[in-house]
Structure formats: C-alpha cells, structure tokens
C-alpha positions in Angstrom: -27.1 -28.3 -38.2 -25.0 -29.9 -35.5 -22.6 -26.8 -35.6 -25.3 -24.2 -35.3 -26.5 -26.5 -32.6 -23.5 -26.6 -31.0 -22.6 -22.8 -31.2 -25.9 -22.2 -29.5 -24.7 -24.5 -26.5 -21.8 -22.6 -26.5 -23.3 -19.3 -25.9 -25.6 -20.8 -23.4 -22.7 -22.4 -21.3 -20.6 -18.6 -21.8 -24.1 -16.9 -20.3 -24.3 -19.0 -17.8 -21.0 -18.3 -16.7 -21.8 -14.7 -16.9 -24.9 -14.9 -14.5 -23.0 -17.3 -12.0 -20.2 -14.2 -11.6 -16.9 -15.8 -12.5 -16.3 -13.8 -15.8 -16.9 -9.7 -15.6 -20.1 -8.9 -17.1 -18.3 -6.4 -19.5 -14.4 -6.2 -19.3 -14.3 -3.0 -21.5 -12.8 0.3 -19.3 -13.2 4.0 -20.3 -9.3 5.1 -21.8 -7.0 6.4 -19.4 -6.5 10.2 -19.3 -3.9 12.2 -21.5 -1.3 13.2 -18.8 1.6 15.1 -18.5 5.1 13.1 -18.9 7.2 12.3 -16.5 10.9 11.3 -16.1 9.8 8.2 -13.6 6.4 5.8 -12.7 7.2 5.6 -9.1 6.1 7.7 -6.2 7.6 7.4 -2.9 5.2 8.5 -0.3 6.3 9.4 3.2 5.3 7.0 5.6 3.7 10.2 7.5 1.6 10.9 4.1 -1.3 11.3 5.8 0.3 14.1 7.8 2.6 15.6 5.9 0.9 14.8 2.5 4.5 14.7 1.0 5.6 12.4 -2.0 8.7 12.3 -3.8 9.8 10.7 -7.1 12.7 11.1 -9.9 12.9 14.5 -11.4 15.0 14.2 -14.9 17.8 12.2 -16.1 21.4 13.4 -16.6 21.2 15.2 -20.6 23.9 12.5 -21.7 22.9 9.6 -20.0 20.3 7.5 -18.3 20.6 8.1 -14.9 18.4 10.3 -11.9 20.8 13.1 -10.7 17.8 15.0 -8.6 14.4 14.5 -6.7 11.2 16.6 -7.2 9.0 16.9 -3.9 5.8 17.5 -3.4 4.2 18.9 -0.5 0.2 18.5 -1.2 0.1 15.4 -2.3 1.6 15.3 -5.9 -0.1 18.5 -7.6 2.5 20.9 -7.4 6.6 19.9 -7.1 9.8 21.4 -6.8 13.1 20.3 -7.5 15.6 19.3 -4.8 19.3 19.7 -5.2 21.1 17.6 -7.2 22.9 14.5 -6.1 26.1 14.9 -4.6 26.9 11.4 -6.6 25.1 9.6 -9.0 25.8 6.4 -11.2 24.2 5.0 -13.8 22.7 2.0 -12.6 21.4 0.5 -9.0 19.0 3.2 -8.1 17.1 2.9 -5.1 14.8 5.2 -3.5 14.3 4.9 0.5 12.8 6.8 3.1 12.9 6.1 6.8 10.0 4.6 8.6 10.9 7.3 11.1 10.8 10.5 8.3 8.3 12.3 10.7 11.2 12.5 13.3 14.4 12.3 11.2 13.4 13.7 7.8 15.9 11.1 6.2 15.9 9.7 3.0 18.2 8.0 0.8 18.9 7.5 -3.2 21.5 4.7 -3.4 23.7 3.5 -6.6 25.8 0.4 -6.8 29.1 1.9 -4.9 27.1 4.8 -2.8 24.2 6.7 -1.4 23.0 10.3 -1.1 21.6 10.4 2.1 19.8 13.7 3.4 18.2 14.2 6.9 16.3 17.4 6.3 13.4 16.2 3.4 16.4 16.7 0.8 17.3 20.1 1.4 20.9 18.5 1.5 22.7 15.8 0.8 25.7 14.0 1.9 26.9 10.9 0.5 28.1 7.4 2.4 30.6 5.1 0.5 29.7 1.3 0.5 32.4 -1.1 2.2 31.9 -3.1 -1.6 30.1 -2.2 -4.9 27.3 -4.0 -6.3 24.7 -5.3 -3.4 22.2 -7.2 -3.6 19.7 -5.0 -1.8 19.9 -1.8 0.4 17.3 -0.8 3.0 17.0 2.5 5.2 15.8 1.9 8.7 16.0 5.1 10.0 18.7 8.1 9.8 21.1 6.0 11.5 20.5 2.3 10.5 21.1 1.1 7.1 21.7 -2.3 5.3 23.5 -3.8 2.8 22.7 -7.2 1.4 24.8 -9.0 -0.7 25.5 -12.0 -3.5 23.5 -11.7 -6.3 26.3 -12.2 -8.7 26.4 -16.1 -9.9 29.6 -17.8 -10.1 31.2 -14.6 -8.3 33.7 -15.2 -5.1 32.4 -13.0 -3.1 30.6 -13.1 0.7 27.3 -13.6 0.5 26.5 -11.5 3.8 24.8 -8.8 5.2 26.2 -5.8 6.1 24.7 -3.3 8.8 25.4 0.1 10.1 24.1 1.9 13.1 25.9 5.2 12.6 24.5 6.5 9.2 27.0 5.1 7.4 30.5 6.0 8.8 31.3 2.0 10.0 30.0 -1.1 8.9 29.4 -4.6 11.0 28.5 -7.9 9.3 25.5 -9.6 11.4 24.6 -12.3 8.7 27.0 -14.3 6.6 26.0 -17.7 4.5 23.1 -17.6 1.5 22.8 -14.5 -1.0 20.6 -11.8 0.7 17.8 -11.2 -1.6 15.5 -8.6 -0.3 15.9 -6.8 3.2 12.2 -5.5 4.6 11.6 -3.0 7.0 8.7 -2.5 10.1 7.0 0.1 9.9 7.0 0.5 13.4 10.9 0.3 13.3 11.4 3.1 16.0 10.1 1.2 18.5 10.4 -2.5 17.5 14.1 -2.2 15.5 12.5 -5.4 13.3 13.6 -6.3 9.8 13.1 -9.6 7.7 15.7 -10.6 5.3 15.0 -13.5 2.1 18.0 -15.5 1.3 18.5 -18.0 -1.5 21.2 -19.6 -4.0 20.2 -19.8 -7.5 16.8 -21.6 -7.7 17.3 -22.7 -4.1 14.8 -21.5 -1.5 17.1 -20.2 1.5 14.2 -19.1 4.0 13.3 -16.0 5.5 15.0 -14.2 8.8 13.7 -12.0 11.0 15.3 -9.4 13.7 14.0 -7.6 16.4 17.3 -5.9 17.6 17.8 -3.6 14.2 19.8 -6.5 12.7 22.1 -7.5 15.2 20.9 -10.8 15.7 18.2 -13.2 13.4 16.3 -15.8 14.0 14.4 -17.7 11.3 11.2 -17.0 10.6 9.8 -19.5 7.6 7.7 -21.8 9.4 5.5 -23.4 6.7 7.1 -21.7 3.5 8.8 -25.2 1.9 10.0 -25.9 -1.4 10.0 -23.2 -4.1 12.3 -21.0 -5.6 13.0 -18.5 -3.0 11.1 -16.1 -0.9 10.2 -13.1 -2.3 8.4 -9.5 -2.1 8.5 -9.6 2.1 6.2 -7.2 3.6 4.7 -5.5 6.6 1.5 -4.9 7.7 0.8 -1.3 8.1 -0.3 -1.8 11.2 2.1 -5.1 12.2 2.5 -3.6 15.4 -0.8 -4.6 16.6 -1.9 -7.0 13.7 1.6 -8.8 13.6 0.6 -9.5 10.4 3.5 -10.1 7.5 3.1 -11.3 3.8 5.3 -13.0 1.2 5.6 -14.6 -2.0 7.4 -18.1 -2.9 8.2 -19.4 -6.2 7.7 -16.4 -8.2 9.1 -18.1 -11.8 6.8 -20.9 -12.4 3.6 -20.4 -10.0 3.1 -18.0 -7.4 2.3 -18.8 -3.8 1.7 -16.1 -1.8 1.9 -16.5 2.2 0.8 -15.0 5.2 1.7 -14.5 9.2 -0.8 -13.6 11.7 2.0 -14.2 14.3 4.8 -12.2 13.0 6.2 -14.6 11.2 6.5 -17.7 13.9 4.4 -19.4 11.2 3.0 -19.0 7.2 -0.1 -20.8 5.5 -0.3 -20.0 1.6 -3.2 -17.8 0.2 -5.5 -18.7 -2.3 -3.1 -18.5 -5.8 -3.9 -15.6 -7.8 -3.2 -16.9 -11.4 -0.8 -14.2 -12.9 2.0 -16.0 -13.3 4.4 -13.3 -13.3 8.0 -13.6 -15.6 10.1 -12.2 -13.0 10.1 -11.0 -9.4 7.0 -9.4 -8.4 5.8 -7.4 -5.9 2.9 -7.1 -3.2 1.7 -3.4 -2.2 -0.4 -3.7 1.1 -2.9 -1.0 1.5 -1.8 1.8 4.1 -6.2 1.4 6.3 -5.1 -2.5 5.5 -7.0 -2.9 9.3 -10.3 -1.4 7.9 -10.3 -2.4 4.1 -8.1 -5.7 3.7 -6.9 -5.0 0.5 -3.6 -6.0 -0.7 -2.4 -6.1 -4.5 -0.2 -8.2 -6.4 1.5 -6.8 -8.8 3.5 -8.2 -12.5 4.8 -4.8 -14.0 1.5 -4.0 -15.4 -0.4 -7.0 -14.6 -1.9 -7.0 -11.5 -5.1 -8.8 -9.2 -6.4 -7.3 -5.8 -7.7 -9.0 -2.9 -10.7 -7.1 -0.5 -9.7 -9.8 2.1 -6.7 -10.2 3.2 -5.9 -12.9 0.3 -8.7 -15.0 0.8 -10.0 -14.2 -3.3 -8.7 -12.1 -5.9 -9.7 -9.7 -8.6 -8.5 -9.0 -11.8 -7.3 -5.1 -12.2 -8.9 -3.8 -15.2 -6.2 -1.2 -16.3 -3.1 -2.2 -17.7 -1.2 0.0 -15.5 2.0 -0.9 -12.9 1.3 0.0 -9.6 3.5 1.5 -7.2 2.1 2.8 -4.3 -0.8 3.1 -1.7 -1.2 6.0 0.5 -3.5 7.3 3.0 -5.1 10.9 3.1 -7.4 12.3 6.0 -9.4 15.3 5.5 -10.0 18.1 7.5 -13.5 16.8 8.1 -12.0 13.3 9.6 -12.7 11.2 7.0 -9.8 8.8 6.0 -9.3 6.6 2.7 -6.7 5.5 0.3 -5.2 6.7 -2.8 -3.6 4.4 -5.4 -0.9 5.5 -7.7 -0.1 3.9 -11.1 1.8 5.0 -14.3 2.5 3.8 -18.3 5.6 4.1 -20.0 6.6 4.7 -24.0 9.7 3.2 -25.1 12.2 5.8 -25.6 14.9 5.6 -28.6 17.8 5.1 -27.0 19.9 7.2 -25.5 16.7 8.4 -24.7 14.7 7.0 -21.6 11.2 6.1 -21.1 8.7 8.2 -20.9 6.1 7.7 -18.0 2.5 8.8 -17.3 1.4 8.9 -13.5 -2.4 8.0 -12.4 -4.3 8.3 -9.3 -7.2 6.5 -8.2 -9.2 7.4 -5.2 -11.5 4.2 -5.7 -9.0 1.1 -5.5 -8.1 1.6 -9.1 -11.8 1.8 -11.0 -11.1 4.8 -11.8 -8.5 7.1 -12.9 -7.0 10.6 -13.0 -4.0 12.3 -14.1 -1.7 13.0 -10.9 -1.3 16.3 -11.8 -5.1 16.8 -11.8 -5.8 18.8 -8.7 -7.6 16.5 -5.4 -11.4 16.3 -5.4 -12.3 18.5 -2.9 -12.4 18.2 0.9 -15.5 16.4 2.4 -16.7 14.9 -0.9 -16.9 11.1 0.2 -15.0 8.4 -0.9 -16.5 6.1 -3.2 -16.6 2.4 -2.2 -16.3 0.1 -4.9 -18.1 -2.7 -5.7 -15.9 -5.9 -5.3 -15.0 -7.0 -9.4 -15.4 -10.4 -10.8 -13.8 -12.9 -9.4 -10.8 -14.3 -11.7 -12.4 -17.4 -13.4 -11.0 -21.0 -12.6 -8.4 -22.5 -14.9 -11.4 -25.3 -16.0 -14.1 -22.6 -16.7 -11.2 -20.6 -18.1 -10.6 -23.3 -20.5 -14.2 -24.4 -21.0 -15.3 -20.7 -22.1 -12.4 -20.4 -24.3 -12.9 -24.0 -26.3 -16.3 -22.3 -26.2 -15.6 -18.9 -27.9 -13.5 -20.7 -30.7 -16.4 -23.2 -31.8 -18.1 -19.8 -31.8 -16.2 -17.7 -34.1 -15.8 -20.9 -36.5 -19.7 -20.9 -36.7 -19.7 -17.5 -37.0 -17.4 -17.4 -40.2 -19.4 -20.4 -42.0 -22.8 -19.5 -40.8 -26.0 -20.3 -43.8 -27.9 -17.7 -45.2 -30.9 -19.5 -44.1 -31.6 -20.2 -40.4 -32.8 -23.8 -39.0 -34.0 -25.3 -36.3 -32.1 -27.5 -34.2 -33.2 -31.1 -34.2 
C-alpha cells in the first residue's frame, strides 16, 4: 500500500515539474532526414555569406589514405558545389581550414597541415603553398592574405619554444612577438581590417596561463583576463560578430571538470562568468556565436554532439534536442530585406578503417528545431523566418536528481504492481 502510495507521489512531484517548465513537456524529436554522404561535417562559411552566399568544406579524401587533398565550393549557399583544385601539399594530419576576415577584399583562404599551408587568394582557384619555420604548432590562424599565426607548445615534455610566431607578408618571413606559456588557441576580430585585433589562450599542462589580446595584428599584447582565475586554462576565445561596436568577447575556463563560460562587454578589460550550462564536456569544446548575435543573443555551446543554446547572451540555457555537432552559423538576407540565421550540423558513421567517416550535413533555418538535408534546395524567397519558441530550461542538478530517484521508485512499482487496485490510506 505504501509503495502504490508512494509511486503516486512520485508522479505528482514529476507533473509538477512538468507544469512549473524545468523539464520539456515531451523530449521526443521527429528523425532526422536521409541525406546524402559527405566526405566532412564542417562548413566554412565566408564571413561575407550574407553577400556572397559562398561556403566551403572538404571534398574527398586521398584513395589510399585519410587525408583532404581538395575543397568543394559552393556558391548559393550549399546546394550545388564544385570542386576546387587540388592541394599543392597535403599531409595526413593537422588540418585546418581558415578564411580571412577580409575574404570580401582579398579572397584568401588557407588549408594548413602540421609542416605547411595551401594558401589561395582568389576563392581557391589557385593555390600556393607557405613552409612553416617548425612542424607541429599548436594553432594556426589566418588574419587576412597577409597576416598569419603560428602558435606553438603543445607537445609535453618536448624542448621546444613555447612562442608565437607571426607573419605580415603571407608567409615569406616569420617574427616571434610572444614567447613564454604554450599558445593554445589564437582568435581573430572580425573586424580585423580595421582594428588588426587578435586574442591568444596560453597555458602549461593543467595550468591556466591567461588570455592576451593585440590591437596592432600581433605585434604587441597586453593581457586581457581580468576576472578569469583559477581553472584549467582558457579556452574556445571568441568574437562578437559585431565586437566592433558591442566590444563584446566570450570564453570558456576549465573545460575538463566543469565548464565556466565568461563574458566581456569591454573587450576584454574585464570577464564575469555566465550562468553554467551543465554539459560537462570530455574535452575541449567550442562556443559558436550567432552571426544577427545584436538582434537574437543567441550563442551555442557545443560538446561534439552535445550541445545547449542560450536566447540571451548566456544569461539561461537550453538543451538542443538533436544529437547533432554543430559547426557553424551563418547569416542570409533576401531579396525582399528580410535577414535571419541558418545553422549547420552533421552525423558521422564509423568507417572501417582505412576507410574514414562518413558524414551527413543538416540545416536549420529555426535555431535547430528543425531540420533539412543541406542538399535540400532553400525555402523560397520571402517566406518568413520562423521564430522559435524558447525550449525548456535545463532542469537544476536537485530537481534533476529528485525526478530521477522519482522515476526509479516508479518503474519498481510498475514491475510489482497487484492485480487489484487500493486506496491509499
């Protein structure tokens, strides 16, 4: 009698929950569209997308071995592609996609490996390629045609520099303008044309080295991690779209054990931590800041293919129904003046090796509530873009634990239940 009593209490308490908002009302999702494979998850929009509506992403891997020898590019936003030239060189690990925050201007973009990159300066018509002054960074970063970086000392135990390396001609010389902690992650404005601002993490193992930020294309840094303390090191830097007005930055500390995510109103003179989005991520993971961030405050956080949102500026945080890794935002305009924001996401099957993955690329024209194929062509022009209603809010860790202790007494009353029903009391 007590256990029947008990499991009604139970589903009372798991109701109650339900009406107050704090669990979603029904966390089932239509399936995901049957796509079309692909030889990569990532798209790399331009940062003129809304423009130039051009996107570019991996087009197949070498026949006897796992490695990207050319680009496909797309013109209209990812339905039809072509396939660029191949790769002057190629290697098989350390690729890195970048285009210049300047691509409307220079056309420049870059695939770096772990002793080289292909850079092109005509949309990847051609490619030459630009010999790195050591193998094996850290990080590389494209400013523009003529800037690029080099960060290195990830390897433990290894006696190398742990430096930065910069270069203001496209590559023929080299300077170093930072030398002292590994250089984790190098970010770029996206204003960098006019500002020449970058911020670079830097750490030890398990050490939290800080954050620094220049304003003269890396030829000088200040530090820039007021407020950030403790942790395991700064991760996932990055820029408003609009940080030249907004001077708005976000980052994420202590990425191993429990995530605290930062943000600068003041371009980076001082940090106060967000509200924690409970994903606990295993490794390093990675914010994606939407491209209309002024009008719609949304910014993701992103675990491979977990992943939460937030509608304002970090404040809350919503759980992402689809089990998908996202990788990029971009805007569109239509013809009709209307703007809004497209997010991109993919799945992967486990190839056999030698084989690789397999991916599957998504687009959402709703902030991810719903899905279609990439390949599927763009809803036509003028059609509005839906607003989505803001999703449950990710339950707290004690009504977490109070609905799951909850749901267990459940199912055991559900296995032993009588025949008979009584009354309780």
């Amino acid at each position: 009698m007590f256990s029947r009593c008990f499991a009604h209490l139970c589903l009372a308490l798991l109701a109650l929950g339900l009406l107050t908002g704090r669990v979603a009302a029904d966390q089932t999702v239509p399936p995901l569209p049957i796509c079309q494979p692909w030889a990569s998850g990532r798209l790399y929009p331009s940062p003129a997308v809304a423009q130039d509506n051009t996107f570019f992403t991996a087009g197949e891997w070498s026949p006897t071995d796992i490695y990207v020898h050319y680009l496909r590019k797309s013109t209209d936003r990812g339905i039809t592609w072509q396939r660029l030239p191949e790769l002057p060189q190629t290697e098989r690990y350390g690729e890195t996609v970048e285009l210049s925050m300047n691509y409307a201007a220079d056309q420049a973009l870059a695939v770096a490996f772990n002793s080289v990159a292909n850079i092109s300066t005509d949309g990847g018509a051609s490619w030459h390629t630009v010999a790195f002054p050591r193998a094996t960074p850290n990080a590389f970063a494209l400013g523009d045609a003529q800037h690029l970086y080099l960060g290195y000392g990830r390897e433990i135990g290894m006696p190398q520099p742990m430096e930065l390396l910069a270069s203001s001609d496209g590559g023929q010389s080299w300077q170093r303008t930072y030398q002292g902690l590994e250089v984790r992650q190098i970010a770029v404005s996206p204003a960098f044309a006019q500002d020449h601002t970058l911020l670079i993490t830097l750490g030890l193992y398990h050490y939290n080295g800080g954050m620094l930020k220049s304003t003269d294309a890396g030829v000088t840094w200040a530090e820039a991690d007021a407020g950030i303390t403790g942790g395991m090191g700064i991760v996932a830097p990055q820029f408003s779209p609009t940080y030249a007005t907004d001077q708005t930055l976000f980052c994420v500390n202590d990425p191993l054990y429990e995530e605290k995510i930062y943000k600068s109103t003041d371009a980076g003179a001082s940090w106060l931590p967000l509200t924690n989005p409970h994903i606990y991520p295993s490794s390093r993971p990675e914010l994606l800041i939407s491209p209309r961030y002024r009008q719609d405050q949304t910014v993701w956080y992103v675990s491979y293919y977990k992943a939460v949102v937030s509608r304002d500026g970090g404040q809350t945080w919503q759980i992402v129904s689809y089990p998908l890794w996202l990788t990029a935002a971009a805007e569109y305009c239509r013809p009709t003046g209307e703007c809004g924001v497209e997010l991109f996401g993919s799945t992967s099957e486990k190839g056999d090796p030698p084989m690789p993955d397999t991916f599957y690329m998504y687009r959402s024209y709703d902030y991810g509530q719903t899905w279609q194929c990439l390949e599927d062509p763009t809803p036509p022009g003028g059609s509005p873009t839906p607003t989505p209603a803001p999703p449950a809010e990710i339950p707290e860790p004690g009504t977490l634990l109070l609905l799951a202790g909850g749901t267990v007494a459940l199912a055991g009353y559900l296995r032993t239940r009588p025949h008979r029903h009584k009354h309780c009391g």
